[in-house]
RODO-2510 file (C-alpha; in nm, 4 decimals, decimal comma):
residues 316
     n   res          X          Y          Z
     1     x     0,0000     0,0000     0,0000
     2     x     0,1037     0,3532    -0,1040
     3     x     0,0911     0,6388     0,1157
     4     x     0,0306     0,9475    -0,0876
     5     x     0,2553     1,2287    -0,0553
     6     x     0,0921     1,5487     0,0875
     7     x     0,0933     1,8352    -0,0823
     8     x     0,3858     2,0738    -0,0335
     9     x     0,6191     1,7870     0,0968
    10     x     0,8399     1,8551    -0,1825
    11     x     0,8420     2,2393    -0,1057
    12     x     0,9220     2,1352     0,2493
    13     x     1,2097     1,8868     0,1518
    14     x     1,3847     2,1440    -0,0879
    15     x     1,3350     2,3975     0,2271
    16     x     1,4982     2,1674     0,4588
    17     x     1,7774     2,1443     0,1945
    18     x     1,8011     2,4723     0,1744
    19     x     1,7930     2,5426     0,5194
    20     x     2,1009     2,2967     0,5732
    21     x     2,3005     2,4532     0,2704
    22     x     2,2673     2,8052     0,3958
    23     x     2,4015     2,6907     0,7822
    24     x     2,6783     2,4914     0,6360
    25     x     2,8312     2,7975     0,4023
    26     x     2,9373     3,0103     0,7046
    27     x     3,2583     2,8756     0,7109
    28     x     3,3560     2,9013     0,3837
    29     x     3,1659     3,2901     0,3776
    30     x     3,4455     3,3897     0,6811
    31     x     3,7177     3,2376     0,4590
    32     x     3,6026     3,4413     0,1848
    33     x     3,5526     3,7503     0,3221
    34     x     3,8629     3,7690     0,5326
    35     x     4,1024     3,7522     0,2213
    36     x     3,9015     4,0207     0,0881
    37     x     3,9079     4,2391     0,3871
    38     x     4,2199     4,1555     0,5841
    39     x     4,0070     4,1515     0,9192
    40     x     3,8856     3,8632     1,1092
    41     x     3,6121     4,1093     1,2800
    42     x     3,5351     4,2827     0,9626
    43     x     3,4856     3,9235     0,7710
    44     x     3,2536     3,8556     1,0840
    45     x     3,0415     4,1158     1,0191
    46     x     3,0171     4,0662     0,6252
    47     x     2,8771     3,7200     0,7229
    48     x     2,6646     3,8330     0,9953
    49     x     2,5164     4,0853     0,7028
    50     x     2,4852     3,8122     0,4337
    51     x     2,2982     3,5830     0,6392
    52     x     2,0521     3,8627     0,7819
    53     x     1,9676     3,9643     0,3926
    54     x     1,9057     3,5829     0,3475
    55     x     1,6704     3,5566     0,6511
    56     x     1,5245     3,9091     0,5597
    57     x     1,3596     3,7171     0,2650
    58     x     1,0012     3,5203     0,2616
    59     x     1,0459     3,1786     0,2693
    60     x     0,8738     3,1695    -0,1043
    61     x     1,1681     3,4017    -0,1888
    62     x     1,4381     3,1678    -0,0247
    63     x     1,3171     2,8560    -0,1877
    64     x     1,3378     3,0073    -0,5743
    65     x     1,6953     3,0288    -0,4837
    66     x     1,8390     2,7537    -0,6665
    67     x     2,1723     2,7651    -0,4978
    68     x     2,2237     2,9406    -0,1854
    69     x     2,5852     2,8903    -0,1581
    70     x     2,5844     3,0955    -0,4959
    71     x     2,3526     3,3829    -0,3795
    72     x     2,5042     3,3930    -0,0467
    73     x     2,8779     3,4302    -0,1709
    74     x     2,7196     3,6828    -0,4242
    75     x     2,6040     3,8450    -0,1219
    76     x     2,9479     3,8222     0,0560
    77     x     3,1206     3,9509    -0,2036
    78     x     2,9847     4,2359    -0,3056
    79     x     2,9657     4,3600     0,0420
    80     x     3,2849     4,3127     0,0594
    81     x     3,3587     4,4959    -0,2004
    82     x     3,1627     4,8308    -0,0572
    83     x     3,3504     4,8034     0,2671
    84     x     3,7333     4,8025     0,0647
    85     x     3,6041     5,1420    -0,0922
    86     x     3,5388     5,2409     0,2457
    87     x     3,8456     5,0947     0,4262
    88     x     4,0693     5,2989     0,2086
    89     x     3,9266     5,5939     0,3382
    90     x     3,9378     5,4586     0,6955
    91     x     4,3690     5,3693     0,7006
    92     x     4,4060     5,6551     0,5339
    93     x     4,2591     5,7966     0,9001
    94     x     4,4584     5,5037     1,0939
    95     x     4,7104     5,6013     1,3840
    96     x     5,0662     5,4575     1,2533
    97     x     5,0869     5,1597     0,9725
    98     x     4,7788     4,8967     0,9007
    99     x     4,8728     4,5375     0,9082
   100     x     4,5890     4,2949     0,8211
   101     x     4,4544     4,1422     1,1508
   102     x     4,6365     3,8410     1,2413
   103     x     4,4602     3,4763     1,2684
   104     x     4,5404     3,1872     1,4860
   105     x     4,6505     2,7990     1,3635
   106     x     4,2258     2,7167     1,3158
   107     x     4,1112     2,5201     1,0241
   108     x     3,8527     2,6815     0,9301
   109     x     4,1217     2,9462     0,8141
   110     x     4,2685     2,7400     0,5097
   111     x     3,9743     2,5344     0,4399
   112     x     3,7029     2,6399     0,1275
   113     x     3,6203     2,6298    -0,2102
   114     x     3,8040     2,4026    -0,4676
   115     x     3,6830     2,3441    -0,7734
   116     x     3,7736     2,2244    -1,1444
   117     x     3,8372     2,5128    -1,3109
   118     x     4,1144     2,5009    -1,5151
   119     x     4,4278     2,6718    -1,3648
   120     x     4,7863     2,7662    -1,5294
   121     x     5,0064     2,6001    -1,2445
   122     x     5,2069     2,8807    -1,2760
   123     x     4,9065     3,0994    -1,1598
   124     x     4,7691     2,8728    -0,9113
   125     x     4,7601     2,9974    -0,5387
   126     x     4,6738     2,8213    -0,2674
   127     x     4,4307     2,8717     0,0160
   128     x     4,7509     2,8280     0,2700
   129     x     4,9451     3,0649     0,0519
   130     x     4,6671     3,3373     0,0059
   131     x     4,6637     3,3540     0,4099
   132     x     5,0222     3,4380     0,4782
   133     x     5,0730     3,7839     0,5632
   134     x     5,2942     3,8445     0,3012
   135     x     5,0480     3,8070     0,0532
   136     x     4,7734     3,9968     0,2644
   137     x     5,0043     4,2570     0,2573
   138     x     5,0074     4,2829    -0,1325
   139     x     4,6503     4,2307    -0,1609
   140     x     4,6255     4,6134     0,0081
   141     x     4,7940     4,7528    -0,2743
   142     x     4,5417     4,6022    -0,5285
   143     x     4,2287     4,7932    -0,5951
   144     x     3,9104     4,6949    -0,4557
   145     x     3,7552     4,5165    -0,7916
   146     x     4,1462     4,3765    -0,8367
   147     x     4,1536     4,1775    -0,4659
   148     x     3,7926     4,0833    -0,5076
   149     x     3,8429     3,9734    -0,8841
   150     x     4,1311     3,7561    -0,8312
   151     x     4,0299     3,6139    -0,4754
   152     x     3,7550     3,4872    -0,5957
   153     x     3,8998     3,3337    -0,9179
   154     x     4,2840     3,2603    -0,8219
   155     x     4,2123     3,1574    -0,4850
   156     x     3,8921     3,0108    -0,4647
   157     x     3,8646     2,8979    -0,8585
   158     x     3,5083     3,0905    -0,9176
   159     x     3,5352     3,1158    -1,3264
   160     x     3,5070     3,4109    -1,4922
   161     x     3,1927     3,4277    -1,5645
   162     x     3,0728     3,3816    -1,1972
   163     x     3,2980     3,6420    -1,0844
   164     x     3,1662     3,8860    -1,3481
   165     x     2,7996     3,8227    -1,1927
   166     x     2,9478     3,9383    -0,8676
   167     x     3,1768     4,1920    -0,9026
   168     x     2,9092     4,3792    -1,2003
   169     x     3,2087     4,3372    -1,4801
   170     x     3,2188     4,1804    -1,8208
   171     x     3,4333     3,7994    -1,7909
   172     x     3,7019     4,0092    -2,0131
   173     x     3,7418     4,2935    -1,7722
   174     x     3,7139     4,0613    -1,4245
   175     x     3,9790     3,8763    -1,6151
   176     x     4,1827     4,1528    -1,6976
   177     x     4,1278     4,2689    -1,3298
   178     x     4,2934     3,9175    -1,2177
   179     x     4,5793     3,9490    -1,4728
   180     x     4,6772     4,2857    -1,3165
   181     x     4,6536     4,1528    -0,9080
   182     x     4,8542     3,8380    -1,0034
   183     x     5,1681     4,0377    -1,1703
   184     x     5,1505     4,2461    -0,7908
   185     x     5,1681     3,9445    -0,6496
   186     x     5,4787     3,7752    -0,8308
   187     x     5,6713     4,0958    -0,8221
   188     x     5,6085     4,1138    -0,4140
   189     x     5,7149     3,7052    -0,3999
   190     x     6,0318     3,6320    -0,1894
   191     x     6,2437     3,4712    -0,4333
   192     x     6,3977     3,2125    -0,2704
   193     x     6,0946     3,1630     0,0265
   194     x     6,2374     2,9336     0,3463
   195     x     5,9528     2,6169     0,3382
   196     x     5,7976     2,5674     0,6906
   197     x     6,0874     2,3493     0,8729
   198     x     6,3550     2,5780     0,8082
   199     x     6,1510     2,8941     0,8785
   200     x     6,0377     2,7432     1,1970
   201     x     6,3820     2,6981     1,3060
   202     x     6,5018     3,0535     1,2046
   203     x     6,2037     3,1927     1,3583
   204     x     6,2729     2,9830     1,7083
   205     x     6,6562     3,0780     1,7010
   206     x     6,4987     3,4754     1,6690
   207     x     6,3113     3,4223     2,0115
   208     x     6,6014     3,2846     2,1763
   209     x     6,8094     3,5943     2,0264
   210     x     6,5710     3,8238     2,1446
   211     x     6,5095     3,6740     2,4800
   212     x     6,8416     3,6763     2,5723
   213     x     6,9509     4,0753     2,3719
   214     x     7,2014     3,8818     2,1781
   215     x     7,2391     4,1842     1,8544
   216     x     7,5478     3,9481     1,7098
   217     x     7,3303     3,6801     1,6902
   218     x     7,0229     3,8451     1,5910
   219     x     7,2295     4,0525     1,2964
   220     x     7,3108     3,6786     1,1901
   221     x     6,9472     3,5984     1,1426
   222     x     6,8382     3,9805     1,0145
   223     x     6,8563     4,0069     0,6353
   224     x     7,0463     4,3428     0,5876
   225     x     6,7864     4,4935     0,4443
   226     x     6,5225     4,3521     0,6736
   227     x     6,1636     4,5616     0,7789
   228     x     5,9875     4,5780     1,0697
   229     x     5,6241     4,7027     1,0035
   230     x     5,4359     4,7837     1,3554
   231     x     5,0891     4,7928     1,4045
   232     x     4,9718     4,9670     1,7191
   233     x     4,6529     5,1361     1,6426
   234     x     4,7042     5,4550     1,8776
   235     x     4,8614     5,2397     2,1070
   236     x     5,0428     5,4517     2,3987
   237     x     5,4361     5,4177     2,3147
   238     x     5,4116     5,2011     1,9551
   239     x     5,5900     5,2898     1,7190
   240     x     5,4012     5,4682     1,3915
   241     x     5,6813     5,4189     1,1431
   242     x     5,8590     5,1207     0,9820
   243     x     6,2096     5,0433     1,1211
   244     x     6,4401     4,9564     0,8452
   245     x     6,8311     4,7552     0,8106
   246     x     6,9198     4,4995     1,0291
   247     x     7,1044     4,6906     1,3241
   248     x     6,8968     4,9764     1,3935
   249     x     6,5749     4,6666     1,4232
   250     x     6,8531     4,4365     1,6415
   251     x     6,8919     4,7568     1,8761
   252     x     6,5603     4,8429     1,8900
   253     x     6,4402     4,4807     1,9294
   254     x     6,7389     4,4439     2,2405
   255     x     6,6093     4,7883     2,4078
   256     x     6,2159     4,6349     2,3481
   257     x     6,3007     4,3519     2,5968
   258     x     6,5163     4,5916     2,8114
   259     x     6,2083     4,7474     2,8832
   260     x     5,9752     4,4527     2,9142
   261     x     5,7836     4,4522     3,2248
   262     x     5,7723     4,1286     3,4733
   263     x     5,6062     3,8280     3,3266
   264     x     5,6480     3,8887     2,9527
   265     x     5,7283     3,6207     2,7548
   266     x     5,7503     3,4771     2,3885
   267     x     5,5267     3,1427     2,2426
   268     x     5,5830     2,9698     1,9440
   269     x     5,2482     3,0053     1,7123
   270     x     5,1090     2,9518     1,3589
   271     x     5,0430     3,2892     1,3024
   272     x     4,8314     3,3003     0,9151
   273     x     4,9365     2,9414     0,8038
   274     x     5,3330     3,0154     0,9111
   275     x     5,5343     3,0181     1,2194
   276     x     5,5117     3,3498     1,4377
   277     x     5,5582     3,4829     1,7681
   278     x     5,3107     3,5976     2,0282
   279     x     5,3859     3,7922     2,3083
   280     x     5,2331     3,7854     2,6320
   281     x     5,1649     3,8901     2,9718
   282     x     4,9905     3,6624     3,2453
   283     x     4,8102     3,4755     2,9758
   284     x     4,6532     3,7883     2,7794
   285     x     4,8406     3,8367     2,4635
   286     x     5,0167     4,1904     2,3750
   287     x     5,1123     4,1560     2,0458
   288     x     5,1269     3,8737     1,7502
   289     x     5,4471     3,8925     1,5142
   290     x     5,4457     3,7415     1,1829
   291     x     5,7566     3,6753     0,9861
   292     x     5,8639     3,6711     0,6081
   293     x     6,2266     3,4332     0,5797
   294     x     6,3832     3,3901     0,2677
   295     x     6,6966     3,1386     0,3553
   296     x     6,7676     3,1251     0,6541
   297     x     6,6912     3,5257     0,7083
   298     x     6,4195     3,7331     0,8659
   299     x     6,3342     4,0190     0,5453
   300     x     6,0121     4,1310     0,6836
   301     x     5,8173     4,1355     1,0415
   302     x     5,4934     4,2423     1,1081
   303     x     5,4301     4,3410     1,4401
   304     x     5,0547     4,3792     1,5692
   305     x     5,0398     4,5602     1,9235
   306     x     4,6808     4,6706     1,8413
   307     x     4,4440     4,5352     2,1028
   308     x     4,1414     4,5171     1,8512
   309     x     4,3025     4,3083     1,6265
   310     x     4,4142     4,0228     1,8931
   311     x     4,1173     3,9524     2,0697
   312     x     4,0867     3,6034     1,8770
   313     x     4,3955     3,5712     2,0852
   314     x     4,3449     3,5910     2,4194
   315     x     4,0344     3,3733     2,4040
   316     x     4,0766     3,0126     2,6128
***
């Protein structure tokens, strides 16, 4: 004997369906929109936006969405792309130099969207390698419609055509708009880039160095021409200005811990895919370094000092 369906059951399957597709893209949305934005808090609220626009809709509206995951990253994105215009206008404002917000060692961080689009190897960039801070770094210098265009194609292998639905551009011009953010990045790549081990080991023998004010030994592991880039926010006593060559950043790294107060110390982290540093002080963290080696030598460190950006941080 056949029961026969009710009516609407298949309205309220493909709702169900729907309902579990939208919940399940949050992930992937944070992923998204933190590349875009360079801001854990700010890729919080894009999401937080998206999903209220999706839940601002009648359920008849929600269910003629084929594929959620595609209006919801639609969503995402072009949000995104209205806050870069903005953001511009906001560092511009900022007290000293902006350094994207750094993340901690959580997998949700370098997991998302992999399709199979064809890629030029030579092109390809991974999820791991589009969260480094190096590259977050370069992605400021692109334009908004540039970091959006080739984030979502380069990174997260959305074709053309896709992307051109998002970002309001023809495929030729989103394409063009990629071409353009990937020669930034290769012209910003470190050459001859230290792979994890060995830049774990440089970056351990650097805490040591610093711990114990050792300049000879942290000239050794300076490239000459190293940077450090601080990020303070306003912070009382940060410095607003990068400090550039290796002695004058050995002296004022060796006169940093001179003045560290009682029951500061350095940790070992995975600081945006890569090993890092984090400072801190009875168990609340002050600041979050993050290192670019080529060889075995430091050329670039970003340190964060500003307490908005390391709240992720402190928690547990």
């Amino acid at each position: 004997m056949t029961i026969p369906a009710e009516p609407g059951d298949d309205r309220h399957d493909r709702h169900d369906r729907h309902v579990s597709a939208v919940t399940s893209e949050r992930r992937r949305l944070v992923n998204l929109a933190y590349r875009m934005l360079g801001s854990r808090a700010d890729a919080e609220d894009v999401v937080q936006e998206t999903y209220a626009r999706w839940y601002a809709m009648s359920r008849q509206e929600q269910d003629a969405i084929d594929t959620p995951g595609a209006w919801l990253t639609t969503v995402a994105s072009r949000v995104c792309l209205t806050l870069l215009g903005s953001a511009r206008v906001r560092r511009e404002r900022y007290v000293g130099q902006w350094v994207p917000e750094p993340v901690p060692d959580e997998t949700e961080w370098i997991s998302g969207r992999r399709t199979a689009v064809p890629v030029d190897p030579a092109d390809r960039v991974t999820l791991d390698e589009s969260l480094n801070m190096a590259f977050l770094v370069v992605l400021e210098s692109m334009t908004p419609a540039e970091r959006v265009a080739f984030i979502l194609h380069d990174v997260f292998r959305y074709p053309f055509p896709e992307v051109a639905e998002i970002v309001g551009r023809t495929p030729a011009a989103c394409r063009q708009l990629a071409t353009s953010a990937r020669r930034r990045v290769r012209a910003a790549r470190t050459p001859a880039a230290a792979p994890p081990a060995r830049m774990a080991g440089v970056v351990r023998d650097f805490k040591a160095a610093w711990e114990a004010k050792d300049i000879d030994a942290l000239l050794g592991l300076l490239d000459p021409d190293a940077t450090v880039t601080p990020d303070g926010g306003g912070v009382t006593g940060a410095r607003l200005h990068p400090i550039e060559g290796a002695e004058e950043i050995a002296r004022y790294l060796v006169e940093l811990a001179g003045r560290a107060v009682g029951g500061m110390g350095f940790v070992l982290r995975t600081v945006n895919g890569q090993p890092g540093l984090v400072a801190q002080r009875d168990g609340v963290t002050m600041a979050v370094y993050a290192f670019d080696v080529a060889g075995d030598r430091i050329r670039h460190m970003w340190a964060v000092l500003n307490p908005d950006k390391l709240r992720a941080w402190s928690v547990g």
